[in-house]
N, C-alpha and C positions, 0 to 999 in steps of 0.2 A: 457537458454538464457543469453548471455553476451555481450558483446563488448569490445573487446582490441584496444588502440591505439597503440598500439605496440607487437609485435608478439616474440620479440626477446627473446632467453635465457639468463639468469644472467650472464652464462661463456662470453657470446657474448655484455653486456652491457659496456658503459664505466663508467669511474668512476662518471663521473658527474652525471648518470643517477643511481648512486647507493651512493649519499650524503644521510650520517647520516643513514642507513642501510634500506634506503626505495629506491624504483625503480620510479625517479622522469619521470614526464610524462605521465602515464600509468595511467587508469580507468580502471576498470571492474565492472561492472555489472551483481550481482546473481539473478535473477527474480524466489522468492518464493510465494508461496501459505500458506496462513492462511485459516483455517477455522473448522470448527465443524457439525458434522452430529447429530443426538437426534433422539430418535424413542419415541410416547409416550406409558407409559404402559398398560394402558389403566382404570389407577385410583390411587388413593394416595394407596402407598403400606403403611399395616400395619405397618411395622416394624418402619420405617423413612419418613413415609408422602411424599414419592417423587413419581411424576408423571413419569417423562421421565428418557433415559437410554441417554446417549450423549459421544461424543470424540472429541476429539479437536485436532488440528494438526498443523504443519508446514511442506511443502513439498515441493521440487524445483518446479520450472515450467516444466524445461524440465526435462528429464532422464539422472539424473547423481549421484554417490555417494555423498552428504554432508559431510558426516564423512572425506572426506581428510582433509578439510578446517575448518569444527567443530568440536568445540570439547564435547560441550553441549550445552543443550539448556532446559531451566528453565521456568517451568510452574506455573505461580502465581495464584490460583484459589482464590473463597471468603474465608474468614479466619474461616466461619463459617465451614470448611472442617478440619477433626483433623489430618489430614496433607496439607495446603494449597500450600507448596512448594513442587515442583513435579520435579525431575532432570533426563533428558532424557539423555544417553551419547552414543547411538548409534542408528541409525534408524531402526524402521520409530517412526520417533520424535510425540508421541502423547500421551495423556492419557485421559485412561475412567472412567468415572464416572458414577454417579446418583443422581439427584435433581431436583427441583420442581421450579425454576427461574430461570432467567435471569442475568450475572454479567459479567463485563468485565474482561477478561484473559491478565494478561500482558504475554509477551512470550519473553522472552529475550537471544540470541543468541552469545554463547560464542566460539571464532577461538582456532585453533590449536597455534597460536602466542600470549600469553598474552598482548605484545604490540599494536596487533590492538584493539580497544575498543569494547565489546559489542556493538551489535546493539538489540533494542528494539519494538518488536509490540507488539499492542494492539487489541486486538481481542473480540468482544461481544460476547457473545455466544446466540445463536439464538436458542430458545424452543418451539415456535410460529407460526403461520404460519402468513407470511406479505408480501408484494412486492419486499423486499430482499431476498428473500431467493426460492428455488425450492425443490419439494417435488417431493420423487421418490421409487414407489413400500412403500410405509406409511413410509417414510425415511426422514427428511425435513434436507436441505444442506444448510449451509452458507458458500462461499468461498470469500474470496476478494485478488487480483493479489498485490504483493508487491515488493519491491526491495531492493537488499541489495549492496549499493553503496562504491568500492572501490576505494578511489583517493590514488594512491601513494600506493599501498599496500607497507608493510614491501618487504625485498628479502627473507626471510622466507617463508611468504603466495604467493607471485607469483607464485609462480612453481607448490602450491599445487591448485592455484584456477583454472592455465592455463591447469592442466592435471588430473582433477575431471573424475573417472570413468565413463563412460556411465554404465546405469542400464538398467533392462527390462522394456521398453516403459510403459507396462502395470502397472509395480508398479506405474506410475507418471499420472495415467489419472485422469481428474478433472471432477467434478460432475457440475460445471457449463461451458458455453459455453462461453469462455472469446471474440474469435474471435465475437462473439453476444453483448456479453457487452460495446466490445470497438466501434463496428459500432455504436451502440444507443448512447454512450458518445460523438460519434465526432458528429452526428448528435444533438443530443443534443447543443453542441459547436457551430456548426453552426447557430443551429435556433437564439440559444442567442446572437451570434454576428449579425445578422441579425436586430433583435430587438434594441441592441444596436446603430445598425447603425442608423434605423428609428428612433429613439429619437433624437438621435444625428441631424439628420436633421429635426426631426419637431422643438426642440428646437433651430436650428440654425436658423429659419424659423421665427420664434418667436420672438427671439433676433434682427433679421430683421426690422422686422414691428413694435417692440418697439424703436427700433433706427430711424427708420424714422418718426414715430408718436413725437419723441423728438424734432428731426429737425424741423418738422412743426410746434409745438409750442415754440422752441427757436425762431423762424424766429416770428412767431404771435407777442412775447413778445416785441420783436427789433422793430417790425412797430409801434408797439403801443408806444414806446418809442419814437421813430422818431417823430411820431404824436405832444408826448406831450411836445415834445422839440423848 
């Protein structure tokens, strides 16, 4: 999933749209997937007291090569790991482990152009079973839909991000149902603006009736004045 404001090749840009060695104008949009699968073992293993088996990942949304455009991609596990840094430099971007908790994954994403700057997720890793996550065949899945936002790519990375190979469908399916997620999120949105709105009017409602209750004892105050005048 992308979006280009512009469609054009670098041969076919003009200068202005190629100042300072970037393609001015131009957005793109990588729509990736984070997430972690964990199966449990079914008890603290002797060896290393760990319960579950787990993998962690990074993956497009849709079906295309990463590798044009990456160049790696760095897996920061707990440090309690005797090797915490984990350096992926070809897909499929992931690694497996084994532990008994819960710890956030930084996952930091390196281009083909040194000039464009990493980009950074952060991903929990989910061992539990809870309302985020979906369990499948004793498999429990945490995915979250992310993006990786290009303004002005380098003219380096244009060409590689506009002509990312399609892959096989199948390698890029997702264990959760995002078309599901994002219905419940707009609705969600709705209800809240909804809410919003009603406060909004009972409090305008109320600012009312205190504004008028004012008026009538400003006016009370002025008669009584009059009075005693």
């Amino acid at each position: 999933h992308y979006f280009i404001q512009s469609n054009l090749s670098i041969e076919r840009m003009s200068s202005e749209q190629l100042q300072g060695g970037r393609v001015r104008g131009i957005t793109i949009v990588k729509a990736v997937v984070t997430g972690n699968t964990s199966t449990y073992l079914g008890g603290k293993r002797e060896t290393d007291g760990h319960t579950h088996s787990w993998t962690v990942y990074l993956k497009p949304f849709k079906s295309e090569d990463m590798s044009v455009y990456v160049k790696k991609v760095h897996f920061k596990l707990h440090d309690s790991y005797s090797q915490p840094m984990r350096i992926i430099s070809k897909p499929p971007y992931r690694v497996s482990e084994s532990g008994w908790g819960e710890f956030e994954i930084m996952i930091k994403v390196f281009f083909q152009d040194p000039s464009e700057k990493p980009v950074t997720f952060y991903h929990l890793l989910k061992l539990f079973h809870n309302d985020s996550v979906v369990v499948k065949d004793k498999t429990l899945i945490s995915e979250h839909y992310d993006e990786i936002i290009f303004t002005e790519p380098t003219s380096i990375m244009y060409p590689l991000l506009v002509n990312a190979r399609p892959l096989d469908p199948n390698l890029s399916q997702h264990h959760m149902n995002f078309d599901e997620v994002e219905r419940k999120t707009f609705t969600s949105i709705i209800e809240a603006r909804r809410k919003i709105k009603t406060e909004i009017s009972d409090l305008s409602a109320r600012l009312k009736n205190q504004r008028e209750v004012y008026q009538s004892l400003k006016c009370e105050v002025k008669e009584m004045e009059n009075k005693k005048g």
